[in-house]
CHARMM internal coordinates of N, CA and C (Angstrom, degrees):
IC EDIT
DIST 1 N 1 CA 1.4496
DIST 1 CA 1 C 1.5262
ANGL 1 N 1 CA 1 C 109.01
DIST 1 C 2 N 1.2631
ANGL 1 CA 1 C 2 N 111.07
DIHE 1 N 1 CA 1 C 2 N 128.86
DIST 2 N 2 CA 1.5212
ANGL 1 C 2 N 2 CA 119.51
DIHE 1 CA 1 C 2 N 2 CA 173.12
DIST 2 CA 2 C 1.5244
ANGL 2 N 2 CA 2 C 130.51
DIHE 1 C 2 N 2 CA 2 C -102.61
DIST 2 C 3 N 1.5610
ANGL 2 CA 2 C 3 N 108.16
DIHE 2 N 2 CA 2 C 3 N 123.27
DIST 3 N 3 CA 1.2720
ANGL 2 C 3 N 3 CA 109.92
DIHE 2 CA 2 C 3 N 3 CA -165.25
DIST 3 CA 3 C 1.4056
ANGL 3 N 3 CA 3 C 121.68
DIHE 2 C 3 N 3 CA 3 C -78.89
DIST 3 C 4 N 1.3736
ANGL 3 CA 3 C 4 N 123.96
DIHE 3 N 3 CA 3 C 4 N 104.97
DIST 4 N 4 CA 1.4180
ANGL 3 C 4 N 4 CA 125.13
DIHE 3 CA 3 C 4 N 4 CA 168.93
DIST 4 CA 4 C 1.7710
ANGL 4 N 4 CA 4 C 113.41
DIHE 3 C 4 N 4 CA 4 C -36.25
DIST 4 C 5 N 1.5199
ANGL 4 CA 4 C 5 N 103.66
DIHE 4 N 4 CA 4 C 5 N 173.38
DIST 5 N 5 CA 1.8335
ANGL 4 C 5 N 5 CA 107.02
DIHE 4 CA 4 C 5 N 5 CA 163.98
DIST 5 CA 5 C 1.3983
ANGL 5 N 5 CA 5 C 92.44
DIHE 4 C 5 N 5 CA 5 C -88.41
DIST 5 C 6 N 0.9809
ANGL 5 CA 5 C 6 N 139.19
DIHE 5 N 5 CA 5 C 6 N -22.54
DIST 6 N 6 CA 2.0572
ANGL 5 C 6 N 6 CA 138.33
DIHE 5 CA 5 C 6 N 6 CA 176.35
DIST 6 CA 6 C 1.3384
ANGL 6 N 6 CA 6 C 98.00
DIHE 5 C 6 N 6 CA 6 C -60.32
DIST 6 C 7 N 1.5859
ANGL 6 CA 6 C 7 N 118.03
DIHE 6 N 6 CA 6 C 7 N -40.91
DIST 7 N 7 CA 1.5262
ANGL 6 C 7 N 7 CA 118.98
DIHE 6 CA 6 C 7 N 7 CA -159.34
DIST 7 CA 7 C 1.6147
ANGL 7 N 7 CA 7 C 88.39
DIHE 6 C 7 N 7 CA 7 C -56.03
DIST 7 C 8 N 1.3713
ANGL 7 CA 7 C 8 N 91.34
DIHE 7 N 7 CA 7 C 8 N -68.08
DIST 8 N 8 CA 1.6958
ANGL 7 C 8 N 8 CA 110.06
DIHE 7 CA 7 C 8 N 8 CA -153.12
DIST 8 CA 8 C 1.6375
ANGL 8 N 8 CA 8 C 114.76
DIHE 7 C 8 N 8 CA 8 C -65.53
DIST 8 C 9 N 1.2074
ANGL 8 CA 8 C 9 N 103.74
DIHE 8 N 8 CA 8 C 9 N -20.69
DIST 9 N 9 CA 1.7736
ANGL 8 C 9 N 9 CA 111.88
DIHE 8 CA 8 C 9 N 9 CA 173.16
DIST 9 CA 9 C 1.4001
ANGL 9 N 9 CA 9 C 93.54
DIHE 8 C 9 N 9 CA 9 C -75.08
DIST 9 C 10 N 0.9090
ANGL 9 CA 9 C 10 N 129.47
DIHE 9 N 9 CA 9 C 10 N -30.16
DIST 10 N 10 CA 1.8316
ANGL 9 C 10 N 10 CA 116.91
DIHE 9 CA 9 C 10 N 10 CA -161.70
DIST 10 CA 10 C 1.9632
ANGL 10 N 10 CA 10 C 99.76
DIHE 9 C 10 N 10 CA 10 C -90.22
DIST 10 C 11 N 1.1551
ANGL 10 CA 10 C 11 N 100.13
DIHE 10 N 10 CA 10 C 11 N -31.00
DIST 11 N 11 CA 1.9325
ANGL 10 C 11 N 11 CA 100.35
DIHE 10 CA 10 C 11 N 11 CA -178.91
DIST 11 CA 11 C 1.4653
ANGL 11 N 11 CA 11 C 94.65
DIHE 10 C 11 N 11 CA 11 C -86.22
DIST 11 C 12 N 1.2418
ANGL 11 CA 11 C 12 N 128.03
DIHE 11 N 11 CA 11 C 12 N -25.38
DIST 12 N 12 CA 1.6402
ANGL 11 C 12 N 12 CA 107.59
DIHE 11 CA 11 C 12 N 12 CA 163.54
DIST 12 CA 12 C 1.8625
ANGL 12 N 12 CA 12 C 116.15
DIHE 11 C 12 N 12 CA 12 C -74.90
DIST 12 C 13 N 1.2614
ANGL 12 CA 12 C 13 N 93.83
DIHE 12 N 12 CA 12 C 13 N -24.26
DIST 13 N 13 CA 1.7612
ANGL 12 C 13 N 13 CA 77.55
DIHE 12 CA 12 C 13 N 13 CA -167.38
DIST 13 CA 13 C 1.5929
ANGL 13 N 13 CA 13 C 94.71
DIHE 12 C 13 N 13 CA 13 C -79.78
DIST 13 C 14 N 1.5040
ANGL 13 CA 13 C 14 N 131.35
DIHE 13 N 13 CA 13 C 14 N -42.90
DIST 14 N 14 CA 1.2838
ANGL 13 C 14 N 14 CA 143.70
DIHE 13 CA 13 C 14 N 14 CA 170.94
DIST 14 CA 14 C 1.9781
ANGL 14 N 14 CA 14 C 100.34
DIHE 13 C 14 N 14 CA 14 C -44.49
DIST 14 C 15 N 1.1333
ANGL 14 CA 14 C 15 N 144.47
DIHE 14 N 14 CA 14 C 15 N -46.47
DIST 15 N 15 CA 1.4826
ANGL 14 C 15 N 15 CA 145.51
DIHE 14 CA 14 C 15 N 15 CA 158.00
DIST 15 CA 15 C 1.3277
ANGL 15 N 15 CA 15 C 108.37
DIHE 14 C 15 N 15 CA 15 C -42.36
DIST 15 C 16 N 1.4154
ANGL 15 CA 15 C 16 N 115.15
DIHE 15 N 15 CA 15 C 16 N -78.57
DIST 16 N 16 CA 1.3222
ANGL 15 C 16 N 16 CA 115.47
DIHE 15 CA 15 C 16 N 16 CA 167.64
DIST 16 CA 16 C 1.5684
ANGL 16 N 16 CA 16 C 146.03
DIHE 15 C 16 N 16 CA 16 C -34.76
DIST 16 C 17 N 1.4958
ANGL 16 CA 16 C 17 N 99.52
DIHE 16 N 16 CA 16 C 17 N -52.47
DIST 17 N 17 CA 1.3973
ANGL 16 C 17 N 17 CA 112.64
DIHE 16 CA 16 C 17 N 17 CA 153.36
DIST 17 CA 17 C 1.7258
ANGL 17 N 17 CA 17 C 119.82
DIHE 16 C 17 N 17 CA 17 C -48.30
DIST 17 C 18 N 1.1270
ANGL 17 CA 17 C 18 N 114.14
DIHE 17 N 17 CA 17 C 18 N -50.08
DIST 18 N 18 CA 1.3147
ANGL 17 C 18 N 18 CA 105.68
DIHE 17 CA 17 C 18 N 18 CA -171.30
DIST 18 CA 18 C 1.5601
ANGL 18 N 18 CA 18 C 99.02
DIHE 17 C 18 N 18 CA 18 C -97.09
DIST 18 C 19 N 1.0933
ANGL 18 CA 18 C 19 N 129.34
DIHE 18 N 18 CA 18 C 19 N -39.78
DIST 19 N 19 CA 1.6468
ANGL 18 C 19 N 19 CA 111.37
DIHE 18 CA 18 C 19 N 19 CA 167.91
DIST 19 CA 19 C 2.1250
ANGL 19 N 19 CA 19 C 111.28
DIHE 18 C 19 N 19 CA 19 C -36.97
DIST 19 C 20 N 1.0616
ANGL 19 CA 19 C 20 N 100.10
DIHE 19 N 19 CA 19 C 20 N -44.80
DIST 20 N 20 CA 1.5866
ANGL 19 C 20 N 20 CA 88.37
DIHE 19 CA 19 C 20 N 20 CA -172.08
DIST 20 CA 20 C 1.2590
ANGL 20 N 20 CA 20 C 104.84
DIHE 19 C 20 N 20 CA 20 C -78.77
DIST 20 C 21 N 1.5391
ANGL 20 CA 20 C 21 N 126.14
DIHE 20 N 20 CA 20 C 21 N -15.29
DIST 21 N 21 CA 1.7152
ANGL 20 C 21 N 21 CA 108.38
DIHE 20 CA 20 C 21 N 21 CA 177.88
DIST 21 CA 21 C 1.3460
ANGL 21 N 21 CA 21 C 108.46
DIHE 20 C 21 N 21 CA 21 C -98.38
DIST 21 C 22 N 1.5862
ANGL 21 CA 21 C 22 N 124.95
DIHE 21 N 21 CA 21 C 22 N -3.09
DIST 22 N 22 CA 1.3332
ANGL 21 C 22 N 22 CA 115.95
DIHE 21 CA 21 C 22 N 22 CA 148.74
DIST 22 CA 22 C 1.7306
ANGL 22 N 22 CA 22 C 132.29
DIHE 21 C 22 N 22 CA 22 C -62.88
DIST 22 C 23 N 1.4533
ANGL 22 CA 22 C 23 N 94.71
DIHE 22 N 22 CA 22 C 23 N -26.65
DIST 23 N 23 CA 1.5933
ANGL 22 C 23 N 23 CA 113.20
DIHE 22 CA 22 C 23 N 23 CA -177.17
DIST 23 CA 23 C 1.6009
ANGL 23 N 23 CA 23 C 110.62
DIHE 22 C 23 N 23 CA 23 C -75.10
DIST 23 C 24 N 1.3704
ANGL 23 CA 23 C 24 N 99.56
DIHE 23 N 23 CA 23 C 24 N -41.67
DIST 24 N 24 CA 1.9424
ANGL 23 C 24 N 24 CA 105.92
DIHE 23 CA 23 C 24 N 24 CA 160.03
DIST 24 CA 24 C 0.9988
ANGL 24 N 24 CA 24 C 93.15
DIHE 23 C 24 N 24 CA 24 C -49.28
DIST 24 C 25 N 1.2273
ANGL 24 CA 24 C 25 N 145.83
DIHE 24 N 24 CA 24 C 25 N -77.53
DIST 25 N 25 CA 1.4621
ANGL 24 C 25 N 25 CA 159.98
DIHE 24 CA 24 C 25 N 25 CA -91.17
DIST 25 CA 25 C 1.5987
ANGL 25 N 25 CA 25 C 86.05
DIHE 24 C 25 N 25 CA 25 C -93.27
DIST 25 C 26 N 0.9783
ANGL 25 CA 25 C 26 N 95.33
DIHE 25 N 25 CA 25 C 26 N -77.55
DIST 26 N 26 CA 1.6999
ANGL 25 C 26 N 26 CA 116.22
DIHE 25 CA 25 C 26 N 26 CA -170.60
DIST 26 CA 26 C 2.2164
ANGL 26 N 26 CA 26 C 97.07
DIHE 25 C 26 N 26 CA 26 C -50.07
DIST 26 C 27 N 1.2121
ANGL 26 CA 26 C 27 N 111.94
DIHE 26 N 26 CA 26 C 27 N -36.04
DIST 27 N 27 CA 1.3904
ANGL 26 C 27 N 27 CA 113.03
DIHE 26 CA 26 C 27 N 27 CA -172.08
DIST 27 CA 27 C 1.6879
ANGL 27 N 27 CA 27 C 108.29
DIHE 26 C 27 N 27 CA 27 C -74.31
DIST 27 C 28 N 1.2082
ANGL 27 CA 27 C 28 N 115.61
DIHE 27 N 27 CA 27 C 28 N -27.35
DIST 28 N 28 CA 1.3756
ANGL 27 C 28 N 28 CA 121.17
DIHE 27 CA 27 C 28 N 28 CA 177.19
DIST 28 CA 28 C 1.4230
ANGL 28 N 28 CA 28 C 116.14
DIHE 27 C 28 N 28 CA 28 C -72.88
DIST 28 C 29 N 1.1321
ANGL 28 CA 28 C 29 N 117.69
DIHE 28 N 28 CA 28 C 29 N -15.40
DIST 29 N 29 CA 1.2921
ANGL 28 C 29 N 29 CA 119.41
DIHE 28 CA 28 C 29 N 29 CA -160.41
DIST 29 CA 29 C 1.5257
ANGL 29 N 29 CA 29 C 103.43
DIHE 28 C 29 N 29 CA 29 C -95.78
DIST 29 C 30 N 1.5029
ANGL 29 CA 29 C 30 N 111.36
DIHE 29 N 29 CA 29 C 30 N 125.10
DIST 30 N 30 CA 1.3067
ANGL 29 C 30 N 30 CA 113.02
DIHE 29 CA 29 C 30 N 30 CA -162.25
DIST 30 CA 30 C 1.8350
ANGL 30 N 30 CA 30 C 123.83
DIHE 29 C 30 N 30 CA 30 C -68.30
DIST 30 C 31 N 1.6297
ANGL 30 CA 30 C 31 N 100.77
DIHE 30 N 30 CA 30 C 31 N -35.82
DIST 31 N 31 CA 1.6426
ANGL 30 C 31 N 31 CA 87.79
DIHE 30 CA 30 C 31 N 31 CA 166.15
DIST 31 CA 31 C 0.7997
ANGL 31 N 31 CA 31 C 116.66
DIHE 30 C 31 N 31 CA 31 C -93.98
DIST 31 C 32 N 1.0777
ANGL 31 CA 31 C 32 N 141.24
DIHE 31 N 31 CA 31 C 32 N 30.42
DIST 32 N 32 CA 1.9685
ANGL 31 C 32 N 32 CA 140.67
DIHE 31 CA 31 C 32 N 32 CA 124.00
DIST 32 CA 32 C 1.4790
ANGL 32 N 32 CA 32 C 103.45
DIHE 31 C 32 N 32 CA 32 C -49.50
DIST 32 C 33 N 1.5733
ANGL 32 CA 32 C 33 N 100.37
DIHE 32 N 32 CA 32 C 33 N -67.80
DIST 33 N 33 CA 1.7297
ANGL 32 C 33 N 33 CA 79.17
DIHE 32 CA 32 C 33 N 33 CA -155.09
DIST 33 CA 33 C 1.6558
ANGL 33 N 33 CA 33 C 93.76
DIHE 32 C 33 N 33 CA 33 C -83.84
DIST 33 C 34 N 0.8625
ANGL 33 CA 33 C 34 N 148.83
DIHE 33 N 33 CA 33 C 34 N -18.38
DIST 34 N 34 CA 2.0428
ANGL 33 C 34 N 34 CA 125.02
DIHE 33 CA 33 C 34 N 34 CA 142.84
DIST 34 CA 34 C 1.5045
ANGL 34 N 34 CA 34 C 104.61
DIHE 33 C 34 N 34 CA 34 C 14.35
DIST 34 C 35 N 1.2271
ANGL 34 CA 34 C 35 N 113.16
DIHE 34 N 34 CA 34 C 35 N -96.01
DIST 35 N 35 CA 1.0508
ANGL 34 C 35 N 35 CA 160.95
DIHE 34 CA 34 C 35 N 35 CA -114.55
DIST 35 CA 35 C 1.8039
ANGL 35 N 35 CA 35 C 98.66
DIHE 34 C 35 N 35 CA 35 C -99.32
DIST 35 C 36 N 0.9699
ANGL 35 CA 35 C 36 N 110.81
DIHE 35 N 35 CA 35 C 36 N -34.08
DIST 36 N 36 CA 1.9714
ANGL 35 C 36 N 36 CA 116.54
DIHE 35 CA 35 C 36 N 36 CA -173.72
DIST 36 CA 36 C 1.3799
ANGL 36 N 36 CA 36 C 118.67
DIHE 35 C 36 N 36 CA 36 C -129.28
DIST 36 C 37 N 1.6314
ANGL 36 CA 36 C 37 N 120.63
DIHE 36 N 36 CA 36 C 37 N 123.78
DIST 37 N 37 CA 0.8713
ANGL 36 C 37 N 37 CA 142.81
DIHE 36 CA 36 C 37 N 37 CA -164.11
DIST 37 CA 37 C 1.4954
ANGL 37 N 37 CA 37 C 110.53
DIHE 36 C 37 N 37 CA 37 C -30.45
DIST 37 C 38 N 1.3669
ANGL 37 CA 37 C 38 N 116.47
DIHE 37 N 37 CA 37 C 38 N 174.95
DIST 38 N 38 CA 1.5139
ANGL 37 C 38 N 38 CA 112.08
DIHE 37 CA 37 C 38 N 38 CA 169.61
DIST 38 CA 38 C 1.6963
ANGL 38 N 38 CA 38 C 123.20
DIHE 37 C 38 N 38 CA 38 C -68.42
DIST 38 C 39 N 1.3216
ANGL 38 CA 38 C 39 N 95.15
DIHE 38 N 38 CA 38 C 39 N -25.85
DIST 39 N 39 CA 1.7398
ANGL 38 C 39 N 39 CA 96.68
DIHE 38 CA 38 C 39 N 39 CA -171.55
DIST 39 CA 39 C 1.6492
ANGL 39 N 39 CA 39 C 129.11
DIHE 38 C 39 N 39 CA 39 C -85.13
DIST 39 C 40 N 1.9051
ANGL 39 CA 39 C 40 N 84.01
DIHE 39 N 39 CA 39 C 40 N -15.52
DIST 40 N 40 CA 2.1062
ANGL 39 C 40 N 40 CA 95.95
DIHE 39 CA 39 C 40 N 40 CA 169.38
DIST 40 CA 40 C 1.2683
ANGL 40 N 40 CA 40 C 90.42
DIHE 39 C 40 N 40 CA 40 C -79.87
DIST 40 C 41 N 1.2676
ANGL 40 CA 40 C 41 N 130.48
DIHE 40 N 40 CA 40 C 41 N -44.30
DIST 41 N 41 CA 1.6982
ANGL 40 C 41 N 41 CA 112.28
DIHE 40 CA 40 C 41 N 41 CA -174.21
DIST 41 CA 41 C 1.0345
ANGL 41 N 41 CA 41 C 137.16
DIHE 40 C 41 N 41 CA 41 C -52.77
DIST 41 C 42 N 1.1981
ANGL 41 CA 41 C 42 N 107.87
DIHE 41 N 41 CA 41 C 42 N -37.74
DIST 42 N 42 CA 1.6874
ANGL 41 C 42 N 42 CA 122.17
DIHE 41 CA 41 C 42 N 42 CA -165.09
DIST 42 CA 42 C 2.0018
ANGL 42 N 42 CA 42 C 89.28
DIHE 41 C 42 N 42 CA 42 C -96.47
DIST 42 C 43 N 1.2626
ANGL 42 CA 42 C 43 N 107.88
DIHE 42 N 42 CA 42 C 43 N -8.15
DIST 43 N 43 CA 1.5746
ANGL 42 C 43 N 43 CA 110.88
DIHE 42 CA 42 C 43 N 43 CA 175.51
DIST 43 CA 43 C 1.1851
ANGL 43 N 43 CA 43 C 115.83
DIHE 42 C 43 N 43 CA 43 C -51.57
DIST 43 C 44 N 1.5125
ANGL 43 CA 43 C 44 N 85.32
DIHE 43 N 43 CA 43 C 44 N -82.75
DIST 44 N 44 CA 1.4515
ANGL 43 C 44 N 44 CA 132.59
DIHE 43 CA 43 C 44 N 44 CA 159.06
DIST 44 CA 44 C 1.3287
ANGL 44 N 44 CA 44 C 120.12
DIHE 43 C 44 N 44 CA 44 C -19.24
DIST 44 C 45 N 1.0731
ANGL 44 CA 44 C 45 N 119.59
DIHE 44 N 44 CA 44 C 45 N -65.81
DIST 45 N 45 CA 1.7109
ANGL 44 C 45 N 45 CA 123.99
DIHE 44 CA 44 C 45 N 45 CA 149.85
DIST 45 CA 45 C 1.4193
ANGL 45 N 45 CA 45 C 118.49
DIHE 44 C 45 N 45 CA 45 C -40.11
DIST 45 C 46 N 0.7434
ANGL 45 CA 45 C 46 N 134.19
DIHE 45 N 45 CA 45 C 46 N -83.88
DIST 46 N 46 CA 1.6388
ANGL 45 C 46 N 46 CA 133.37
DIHE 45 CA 45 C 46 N 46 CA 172.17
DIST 46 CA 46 C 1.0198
ANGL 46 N 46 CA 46 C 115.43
DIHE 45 C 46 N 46 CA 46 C -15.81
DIST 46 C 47 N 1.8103
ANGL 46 CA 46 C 47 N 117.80
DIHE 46 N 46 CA 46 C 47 N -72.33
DIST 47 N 47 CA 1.1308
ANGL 46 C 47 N 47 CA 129.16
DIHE 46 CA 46 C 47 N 47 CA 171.59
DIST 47 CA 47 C 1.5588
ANGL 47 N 47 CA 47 C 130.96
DIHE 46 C 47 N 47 CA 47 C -14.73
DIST 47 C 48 N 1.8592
ANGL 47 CA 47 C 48 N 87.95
DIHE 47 N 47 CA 47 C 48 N -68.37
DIST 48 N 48 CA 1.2002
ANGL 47 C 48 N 48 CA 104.34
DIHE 47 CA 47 C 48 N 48 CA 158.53
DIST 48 CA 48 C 1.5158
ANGL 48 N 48 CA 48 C 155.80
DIHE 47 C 48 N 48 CA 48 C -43.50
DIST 48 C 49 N 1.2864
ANGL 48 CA 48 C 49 N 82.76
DIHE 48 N 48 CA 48 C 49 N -29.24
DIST 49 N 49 CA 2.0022
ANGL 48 C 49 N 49 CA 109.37
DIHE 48 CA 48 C 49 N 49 CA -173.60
DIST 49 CA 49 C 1.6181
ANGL 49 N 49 CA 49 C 84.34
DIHE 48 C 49 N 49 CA 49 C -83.55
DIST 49 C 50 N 1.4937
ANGL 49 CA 49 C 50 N 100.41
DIHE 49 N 49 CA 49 C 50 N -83.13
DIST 50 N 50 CA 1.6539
ANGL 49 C 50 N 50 CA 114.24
DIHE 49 CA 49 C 50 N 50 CA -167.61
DIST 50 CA 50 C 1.7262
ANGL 50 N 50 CA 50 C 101.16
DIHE 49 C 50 N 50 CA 50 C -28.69
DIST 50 C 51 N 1.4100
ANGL 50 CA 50 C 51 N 137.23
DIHE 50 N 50 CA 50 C 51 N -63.82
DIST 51 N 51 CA 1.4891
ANGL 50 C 51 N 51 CA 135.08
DIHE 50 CA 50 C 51 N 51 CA -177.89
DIST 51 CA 51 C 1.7883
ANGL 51 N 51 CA 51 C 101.49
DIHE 50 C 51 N 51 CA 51 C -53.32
DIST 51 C 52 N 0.8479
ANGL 51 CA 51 C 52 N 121.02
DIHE 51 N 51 CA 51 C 52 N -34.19
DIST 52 N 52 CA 1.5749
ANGL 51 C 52 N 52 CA 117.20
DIHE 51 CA 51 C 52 N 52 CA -179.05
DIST 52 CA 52 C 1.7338
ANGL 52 N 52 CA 52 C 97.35
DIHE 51 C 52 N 52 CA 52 C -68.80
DIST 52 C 53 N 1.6273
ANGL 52 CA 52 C 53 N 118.40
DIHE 52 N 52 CA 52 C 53 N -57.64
DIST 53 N 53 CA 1.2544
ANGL 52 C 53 N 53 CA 101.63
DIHE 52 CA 52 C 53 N 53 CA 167.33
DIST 53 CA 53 C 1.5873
ANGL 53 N 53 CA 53 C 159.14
DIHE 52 C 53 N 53 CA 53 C -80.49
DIST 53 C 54 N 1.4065
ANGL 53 CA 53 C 54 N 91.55
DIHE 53 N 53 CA 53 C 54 N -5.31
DIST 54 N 54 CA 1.3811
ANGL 53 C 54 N 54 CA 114.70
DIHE 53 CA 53 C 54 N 54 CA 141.18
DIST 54 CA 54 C 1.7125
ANGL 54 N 54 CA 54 C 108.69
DIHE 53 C 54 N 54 CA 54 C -44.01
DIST 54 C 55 N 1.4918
ANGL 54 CA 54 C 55 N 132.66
DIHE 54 N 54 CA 54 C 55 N -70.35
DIST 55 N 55 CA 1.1597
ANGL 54 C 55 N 55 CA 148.27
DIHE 54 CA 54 C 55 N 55 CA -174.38
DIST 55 CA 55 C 1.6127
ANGL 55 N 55 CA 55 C 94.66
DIHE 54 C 55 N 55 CA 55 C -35.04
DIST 55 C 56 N 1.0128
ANGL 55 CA 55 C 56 N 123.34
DIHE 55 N 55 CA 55 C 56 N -84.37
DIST 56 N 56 CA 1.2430
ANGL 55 C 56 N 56 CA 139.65
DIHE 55 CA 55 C 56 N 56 CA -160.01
DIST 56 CA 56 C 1.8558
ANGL 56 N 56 CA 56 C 107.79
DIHE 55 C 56 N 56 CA 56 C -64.87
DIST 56 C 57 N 1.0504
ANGL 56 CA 56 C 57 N 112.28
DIHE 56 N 56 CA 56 C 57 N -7.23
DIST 57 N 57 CA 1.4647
ANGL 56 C 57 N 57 CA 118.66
DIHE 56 CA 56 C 57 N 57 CA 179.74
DIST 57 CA 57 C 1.3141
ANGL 57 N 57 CA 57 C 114.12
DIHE 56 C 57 N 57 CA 57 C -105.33
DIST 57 C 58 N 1.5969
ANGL 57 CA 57 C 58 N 103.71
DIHE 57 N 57 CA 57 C 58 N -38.36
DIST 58 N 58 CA 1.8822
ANGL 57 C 58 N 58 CA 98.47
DIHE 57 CA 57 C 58 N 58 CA 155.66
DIST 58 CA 58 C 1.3887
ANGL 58 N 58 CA 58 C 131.53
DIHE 57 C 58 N 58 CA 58 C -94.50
DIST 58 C 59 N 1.3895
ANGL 58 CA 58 C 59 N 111.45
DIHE 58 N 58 CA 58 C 59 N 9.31
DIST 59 N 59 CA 1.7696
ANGL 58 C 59 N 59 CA 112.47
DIHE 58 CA 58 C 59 N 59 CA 164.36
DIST 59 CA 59 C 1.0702
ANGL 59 N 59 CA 59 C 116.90
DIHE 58 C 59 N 59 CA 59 C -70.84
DIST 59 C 60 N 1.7544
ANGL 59 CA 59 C 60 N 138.53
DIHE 59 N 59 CA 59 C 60 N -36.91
DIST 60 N 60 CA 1.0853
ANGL 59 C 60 N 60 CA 115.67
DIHE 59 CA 59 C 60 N 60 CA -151.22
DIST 60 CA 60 C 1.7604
ANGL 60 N 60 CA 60 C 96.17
DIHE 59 C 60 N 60 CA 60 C -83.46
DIST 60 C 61 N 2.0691
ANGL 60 CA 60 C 61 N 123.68
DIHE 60 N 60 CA 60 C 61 N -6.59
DIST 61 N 61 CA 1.0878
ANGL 60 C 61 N 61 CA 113.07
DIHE 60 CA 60 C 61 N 61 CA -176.32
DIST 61 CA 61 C 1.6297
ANGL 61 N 61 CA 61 C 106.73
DIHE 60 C 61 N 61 CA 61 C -73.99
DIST 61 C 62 N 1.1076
ANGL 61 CA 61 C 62 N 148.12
DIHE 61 N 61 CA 61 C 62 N 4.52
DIST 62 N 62 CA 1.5137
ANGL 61 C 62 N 62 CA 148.19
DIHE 61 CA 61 C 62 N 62 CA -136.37
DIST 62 CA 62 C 2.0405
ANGL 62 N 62 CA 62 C 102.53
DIHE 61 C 62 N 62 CA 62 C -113.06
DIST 62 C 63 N 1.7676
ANGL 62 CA 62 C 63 N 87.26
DIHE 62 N 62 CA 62 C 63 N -34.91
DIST 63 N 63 CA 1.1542
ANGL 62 C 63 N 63 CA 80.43
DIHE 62 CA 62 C 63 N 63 CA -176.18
DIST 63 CA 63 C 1.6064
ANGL 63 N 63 CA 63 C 132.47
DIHE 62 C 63 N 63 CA 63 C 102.12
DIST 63 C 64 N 1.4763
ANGL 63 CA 63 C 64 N 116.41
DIHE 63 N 63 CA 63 C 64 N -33.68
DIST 64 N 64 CA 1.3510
ANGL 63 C 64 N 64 CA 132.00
DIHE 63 CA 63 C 64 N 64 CA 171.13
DIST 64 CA 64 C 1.6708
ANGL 64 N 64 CA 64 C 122.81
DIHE 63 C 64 N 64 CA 64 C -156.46
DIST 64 C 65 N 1.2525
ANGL 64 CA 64 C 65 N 127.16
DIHE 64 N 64 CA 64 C 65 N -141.06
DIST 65 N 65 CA 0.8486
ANGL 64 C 65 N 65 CA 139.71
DIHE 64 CA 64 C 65 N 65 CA -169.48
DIST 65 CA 65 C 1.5623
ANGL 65 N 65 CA 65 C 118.24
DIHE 64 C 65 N 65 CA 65 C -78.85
DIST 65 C 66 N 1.3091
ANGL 65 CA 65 C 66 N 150.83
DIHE 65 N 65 CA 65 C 66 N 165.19
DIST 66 N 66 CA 1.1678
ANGL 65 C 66 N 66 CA 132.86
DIHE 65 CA 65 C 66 N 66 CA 175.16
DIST 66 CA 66 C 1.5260
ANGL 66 N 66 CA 66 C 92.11
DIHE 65 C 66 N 66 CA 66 C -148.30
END
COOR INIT
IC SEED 1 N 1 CA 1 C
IC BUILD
């Protein structure tokens, strides 16, 4: 099976996408932020959002479904 640039744009935006809602994931969770200063948090958050919108800014180039 041969991988298109659609193939591989769509398993990056699908990586990406879920890398940043793991990074929420992990940011919501209260003894995390216990535990780490104010500035990984509010990082951490960002991070998170911004990779989610990254996600959504390179799907509509893919073309379909992912």
């Amino acid at each position: 099976m041969r991988y298109t640039p659609e193939d591989t744009l769509a398993f990056v935006v699908k990586t990406i996408t879920d890398l940043g809602k793991a990074i929420i994931a992990v940011g919501f969770a209260s003894y995390f932020f216990e535990r780490l200063a104010l500035g990984w948090r509010v990082g951490f958050g960002i991070l998170g959002i911004l990779l989610i919108i990254a996600g959504f800014i390179i799907y509509p180039r893919t073309g379909g479904d992912t």
